[in-house]
VOVEXKOL-398810 format. One record per residue (C-alpha): residue number from 1; residue in one letter; chain; x, y, z. Coordinates in nm, 4 decimals. Layout:
# VOVEXKOL-398810
<num NUM&residu a&chaine A&px X&py Y&pz Z>
...
END
This chain:
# VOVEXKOL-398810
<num 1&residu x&chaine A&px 1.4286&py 0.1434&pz -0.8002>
<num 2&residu x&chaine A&px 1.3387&py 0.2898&pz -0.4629>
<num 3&residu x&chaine A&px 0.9866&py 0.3286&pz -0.2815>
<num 4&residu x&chaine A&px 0.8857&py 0.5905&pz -0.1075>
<num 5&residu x&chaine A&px 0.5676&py 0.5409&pz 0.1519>
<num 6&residu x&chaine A&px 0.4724&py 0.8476&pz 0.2607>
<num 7&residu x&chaine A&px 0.0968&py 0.9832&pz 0.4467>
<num 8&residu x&chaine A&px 0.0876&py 0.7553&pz 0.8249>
<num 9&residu x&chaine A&px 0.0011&py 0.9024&pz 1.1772>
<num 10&residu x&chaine A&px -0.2502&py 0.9116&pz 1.3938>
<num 11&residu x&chaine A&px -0.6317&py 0.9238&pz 1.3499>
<num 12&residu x&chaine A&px -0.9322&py 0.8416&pz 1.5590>
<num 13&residu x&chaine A&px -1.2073&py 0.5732&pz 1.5064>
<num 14&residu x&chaine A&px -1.4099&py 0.6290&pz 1.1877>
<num 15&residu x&chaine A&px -1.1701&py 0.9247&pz 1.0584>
<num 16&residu x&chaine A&px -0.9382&py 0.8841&pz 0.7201>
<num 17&residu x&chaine A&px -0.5880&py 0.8833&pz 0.5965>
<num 18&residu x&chaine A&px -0.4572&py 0.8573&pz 0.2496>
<num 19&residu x&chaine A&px -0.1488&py 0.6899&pz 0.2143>
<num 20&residu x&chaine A&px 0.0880&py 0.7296&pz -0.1047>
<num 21&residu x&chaine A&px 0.4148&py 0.5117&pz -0.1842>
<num 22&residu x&chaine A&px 0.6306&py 0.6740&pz -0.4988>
<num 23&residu x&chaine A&px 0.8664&py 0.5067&pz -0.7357>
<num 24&residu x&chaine A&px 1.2182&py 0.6329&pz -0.8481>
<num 25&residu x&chaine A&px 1.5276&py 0.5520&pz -0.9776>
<num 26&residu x&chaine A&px 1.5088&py 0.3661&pz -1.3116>
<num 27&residu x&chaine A&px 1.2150&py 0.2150&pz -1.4027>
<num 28&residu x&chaine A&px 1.1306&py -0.0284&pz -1.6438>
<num 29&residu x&chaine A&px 0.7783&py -0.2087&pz -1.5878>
<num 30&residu x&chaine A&px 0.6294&py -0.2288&pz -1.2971>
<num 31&residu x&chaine A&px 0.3367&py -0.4755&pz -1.2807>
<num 32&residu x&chaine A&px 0.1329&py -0.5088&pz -0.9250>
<num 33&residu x&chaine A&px 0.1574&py -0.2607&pz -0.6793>
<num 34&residu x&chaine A&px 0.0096&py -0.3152&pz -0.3531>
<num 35&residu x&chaine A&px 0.0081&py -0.2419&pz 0.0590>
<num 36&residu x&chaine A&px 0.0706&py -0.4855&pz 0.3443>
<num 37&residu x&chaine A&px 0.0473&py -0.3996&pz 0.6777>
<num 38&residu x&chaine A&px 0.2492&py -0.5988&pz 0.9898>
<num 39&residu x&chaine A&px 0.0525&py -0.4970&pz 1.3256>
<num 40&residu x&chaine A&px 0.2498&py -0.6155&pz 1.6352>
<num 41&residu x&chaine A&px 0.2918&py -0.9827&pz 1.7155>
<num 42&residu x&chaine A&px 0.1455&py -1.0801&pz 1.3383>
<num 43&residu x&chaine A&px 0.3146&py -1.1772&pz 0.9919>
<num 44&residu x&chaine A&px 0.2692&py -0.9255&pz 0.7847>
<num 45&residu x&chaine A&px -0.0233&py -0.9505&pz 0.5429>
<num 46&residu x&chaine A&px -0.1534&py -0.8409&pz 0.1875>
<num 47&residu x&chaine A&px -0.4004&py -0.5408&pz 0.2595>
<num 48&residu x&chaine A&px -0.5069&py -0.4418&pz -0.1196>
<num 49&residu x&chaine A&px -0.3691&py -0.4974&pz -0.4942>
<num 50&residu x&chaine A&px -0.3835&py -0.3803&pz -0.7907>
<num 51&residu x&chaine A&px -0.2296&py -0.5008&pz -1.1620>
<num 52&residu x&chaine A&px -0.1392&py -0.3397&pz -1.3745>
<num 53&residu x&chaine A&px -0.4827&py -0.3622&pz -1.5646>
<num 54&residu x&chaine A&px -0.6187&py -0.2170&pz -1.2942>
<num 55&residu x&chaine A&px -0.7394&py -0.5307&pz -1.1321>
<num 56&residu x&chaine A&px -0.7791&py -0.5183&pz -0.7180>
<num 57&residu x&chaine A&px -0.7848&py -0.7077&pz -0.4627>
<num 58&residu x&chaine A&px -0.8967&py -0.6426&pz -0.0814>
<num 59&residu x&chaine A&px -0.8585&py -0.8332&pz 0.2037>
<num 60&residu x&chaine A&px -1.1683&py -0.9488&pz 0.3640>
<num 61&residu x&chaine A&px -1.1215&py -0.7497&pz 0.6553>
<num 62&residu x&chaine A&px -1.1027&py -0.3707&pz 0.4590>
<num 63&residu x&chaine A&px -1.3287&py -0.4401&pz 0.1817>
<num 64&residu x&chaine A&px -1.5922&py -0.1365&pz 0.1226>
<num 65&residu x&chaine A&px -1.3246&py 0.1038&pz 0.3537>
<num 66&residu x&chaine A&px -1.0197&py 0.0853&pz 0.1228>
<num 67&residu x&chaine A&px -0.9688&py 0.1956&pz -0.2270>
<num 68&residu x&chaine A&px -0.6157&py 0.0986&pz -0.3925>
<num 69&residu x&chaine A&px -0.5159&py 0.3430&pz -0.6995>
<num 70&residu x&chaine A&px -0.2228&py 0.4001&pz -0.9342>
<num 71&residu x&chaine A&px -0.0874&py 0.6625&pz -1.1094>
<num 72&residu x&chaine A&px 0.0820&py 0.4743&pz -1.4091>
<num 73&residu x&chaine A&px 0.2686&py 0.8451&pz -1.5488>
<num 74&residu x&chaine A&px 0.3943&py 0.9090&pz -1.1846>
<num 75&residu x&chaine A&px 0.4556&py 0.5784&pz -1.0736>
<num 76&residu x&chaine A&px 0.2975&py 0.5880&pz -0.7659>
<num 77&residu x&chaine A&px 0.0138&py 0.3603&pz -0.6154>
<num 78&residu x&chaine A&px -0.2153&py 0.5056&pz -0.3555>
<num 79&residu x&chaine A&px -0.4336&py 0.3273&pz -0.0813>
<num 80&residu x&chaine A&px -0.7352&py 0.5751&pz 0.0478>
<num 81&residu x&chaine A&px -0.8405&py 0.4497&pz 0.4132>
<num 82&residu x&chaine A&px -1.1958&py 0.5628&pz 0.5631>
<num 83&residu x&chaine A&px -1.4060&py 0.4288&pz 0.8437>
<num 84&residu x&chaine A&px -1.0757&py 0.3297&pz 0.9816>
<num 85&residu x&chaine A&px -1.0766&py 0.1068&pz 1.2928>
<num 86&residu x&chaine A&px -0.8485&py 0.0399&pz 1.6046>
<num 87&residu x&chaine A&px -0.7482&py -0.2723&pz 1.4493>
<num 88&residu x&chaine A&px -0.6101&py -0.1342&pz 1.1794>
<num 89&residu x&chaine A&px -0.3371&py -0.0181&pz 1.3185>
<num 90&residu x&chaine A&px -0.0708&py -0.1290&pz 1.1749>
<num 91&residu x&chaine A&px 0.2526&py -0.0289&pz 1.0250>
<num 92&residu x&chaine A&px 0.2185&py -0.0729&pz 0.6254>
<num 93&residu x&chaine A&px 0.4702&py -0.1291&pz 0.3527>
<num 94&residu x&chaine A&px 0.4335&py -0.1065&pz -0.0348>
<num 95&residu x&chaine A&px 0.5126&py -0.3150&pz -0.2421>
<num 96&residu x&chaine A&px 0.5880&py -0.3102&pz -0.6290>
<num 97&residu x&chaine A&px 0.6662&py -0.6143&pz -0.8778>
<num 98&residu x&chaine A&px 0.8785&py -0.4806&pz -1.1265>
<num 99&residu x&chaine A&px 0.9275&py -0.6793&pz -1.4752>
<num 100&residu x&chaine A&px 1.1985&py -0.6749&pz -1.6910>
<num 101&residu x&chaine A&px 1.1918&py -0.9069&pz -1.9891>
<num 102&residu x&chaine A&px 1.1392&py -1.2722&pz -1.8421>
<num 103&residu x&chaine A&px 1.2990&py -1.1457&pz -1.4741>
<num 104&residu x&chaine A&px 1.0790&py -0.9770&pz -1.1759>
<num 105&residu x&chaine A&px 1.1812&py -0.8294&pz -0.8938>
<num 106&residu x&chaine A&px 1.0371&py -0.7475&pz -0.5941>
<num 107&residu x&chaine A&px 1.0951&py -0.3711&pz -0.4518>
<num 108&residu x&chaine A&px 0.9333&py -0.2494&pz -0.0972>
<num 109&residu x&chaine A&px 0.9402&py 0.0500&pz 0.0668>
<num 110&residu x&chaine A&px 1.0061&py 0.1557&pz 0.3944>
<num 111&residu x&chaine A&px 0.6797&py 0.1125&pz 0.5881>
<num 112&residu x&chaine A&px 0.4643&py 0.4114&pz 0.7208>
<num 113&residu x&chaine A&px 0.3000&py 0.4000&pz 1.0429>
<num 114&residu x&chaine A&px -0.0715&py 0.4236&pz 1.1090>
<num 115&residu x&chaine A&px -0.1920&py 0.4554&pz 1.4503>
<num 116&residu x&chaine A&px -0.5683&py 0.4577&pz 1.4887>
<num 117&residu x&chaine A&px -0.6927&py 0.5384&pz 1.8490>
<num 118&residu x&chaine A&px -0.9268&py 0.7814&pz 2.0735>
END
């Protein structure tokens, strides 16, 4: 299974960007999907979540800006970004937690930079 991350760059204060991480290869489950981001001189850290019963989670520090989705049929997992702030920048990663039978694995992919700045 590879990941894909795909929709970074640069946007000013208060603008958007989408961001969109596909799955390929062969797939048998994949449970939770998610983003982290690893800004400079910090560990990198959980951003959003979701299960796959479409449960979320949001850091504190994007809730009510960020919106996590999935496409199930395309295998892809989506984080929509708005009101975005200068200390957001970050580079993020996705992550998906694949399951087959009793094993899980971990997959991420290869990090997409987001630059947000005047």
């Amino acid at each position: 299974l590879q990941l894909q991350a795909s929709g970074g760059g640069l946007v000013q204060p208060g603008g958007s960007l989408r961001l969109s991480c596909a799955a390929s290869g062969t797939i048998f489950s994949i449970d939770t999907m998610g983003w982290y981001c690893s800004a400079p001189g910090k560990q990198r850290e959980l951003v959003a979540s979701i299960t796959s019963g479409a449960n979320t989670y949001y850091a504190d520090s994007v809730k009510g800006r960020f919106t996590i989705s999935r496409d199930n049929a395309k295998n892809t997992v989506y984080l929509q970004m708005n009101s975005l702030k200068p200390e957001d920048t970050a580079v993020y990663y996705c992550m998906m937690n694949e399951v087959r039978g009793r094993a899980t694995r971990v997959y991420w992919g290869q990090g997409t930079l987001v630059t947000v700045s005047s």
